[in-house]
C-alpha positions as CSV (number, residue, x, y, z in Angstrom):
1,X,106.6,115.1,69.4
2,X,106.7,111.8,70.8
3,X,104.3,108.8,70.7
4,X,103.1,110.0,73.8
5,X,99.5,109.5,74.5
6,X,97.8,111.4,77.6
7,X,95.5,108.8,79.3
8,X,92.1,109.9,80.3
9,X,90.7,110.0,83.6
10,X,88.9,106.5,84.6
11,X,85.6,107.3,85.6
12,X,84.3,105.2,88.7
13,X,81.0,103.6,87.5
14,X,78.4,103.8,89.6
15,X,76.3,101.4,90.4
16,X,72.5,102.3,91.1
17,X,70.2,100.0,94.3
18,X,66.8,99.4,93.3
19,X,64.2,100.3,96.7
20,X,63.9,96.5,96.9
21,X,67.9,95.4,96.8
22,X,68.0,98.3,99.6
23,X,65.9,97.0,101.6
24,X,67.2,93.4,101.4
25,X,70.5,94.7,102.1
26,X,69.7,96.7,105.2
27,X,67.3,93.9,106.1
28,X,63.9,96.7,106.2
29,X,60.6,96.8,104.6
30,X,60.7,98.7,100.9
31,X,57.9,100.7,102.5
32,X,60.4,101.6,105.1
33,X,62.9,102.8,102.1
34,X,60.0,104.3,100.6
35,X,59.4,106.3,103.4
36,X,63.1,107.7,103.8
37,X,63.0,109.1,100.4
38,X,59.5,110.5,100.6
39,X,61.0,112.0,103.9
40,X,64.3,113.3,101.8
41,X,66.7,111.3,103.9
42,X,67.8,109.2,100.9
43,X,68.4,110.6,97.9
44,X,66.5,108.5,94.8
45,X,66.6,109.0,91.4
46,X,63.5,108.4,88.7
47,X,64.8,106.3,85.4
48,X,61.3,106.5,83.6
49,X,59.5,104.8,86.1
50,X,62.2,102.9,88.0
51,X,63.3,104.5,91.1
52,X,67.0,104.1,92.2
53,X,69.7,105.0,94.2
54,X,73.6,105.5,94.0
55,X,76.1,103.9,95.6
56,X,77.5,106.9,97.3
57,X,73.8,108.6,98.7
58,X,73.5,105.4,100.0
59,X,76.9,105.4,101.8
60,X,76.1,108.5,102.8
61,X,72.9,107.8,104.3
62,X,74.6,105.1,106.1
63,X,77.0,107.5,107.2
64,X,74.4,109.9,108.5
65,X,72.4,107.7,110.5
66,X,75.0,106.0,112.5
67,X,76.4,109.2,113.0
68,X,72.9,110.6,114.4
69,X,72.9,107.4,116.9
């Protein structure tokens, strides 16, 4: 055998919105982005008691509601 190294996958990392950076970035109220994942339209996950959200749920959230327009 050679020196030859297999190379692992990269992994993306994900990046994770806080309800508040949401809601400066689409320019709403947090109660507004409250409300969309009290409804299940976005997808949040609990970290202890911080609630976040991913990159892609929010993309595909996005994606969702200019689709439904």
């Amino acid at each position: 055998m050679t020196g030859t190294r297999r190379r692992k996958p990269h992994k993306r990392k994900r990046t994770f919105w806080t309800v508040k950076g949401i809601a400066d970035h689409l320019d709403v109220s947090t109660r507004t982005v409250m409300r969309w994942i009290a409804d299940g339209d976005l997808i949040a996950h609990k970290f202890g008691r911080s609630t976040r959200i991913s990159d892609a749920d929010l993309a595909d959230f996005i994606r969702i509601c200019r689709e439904g327009e």
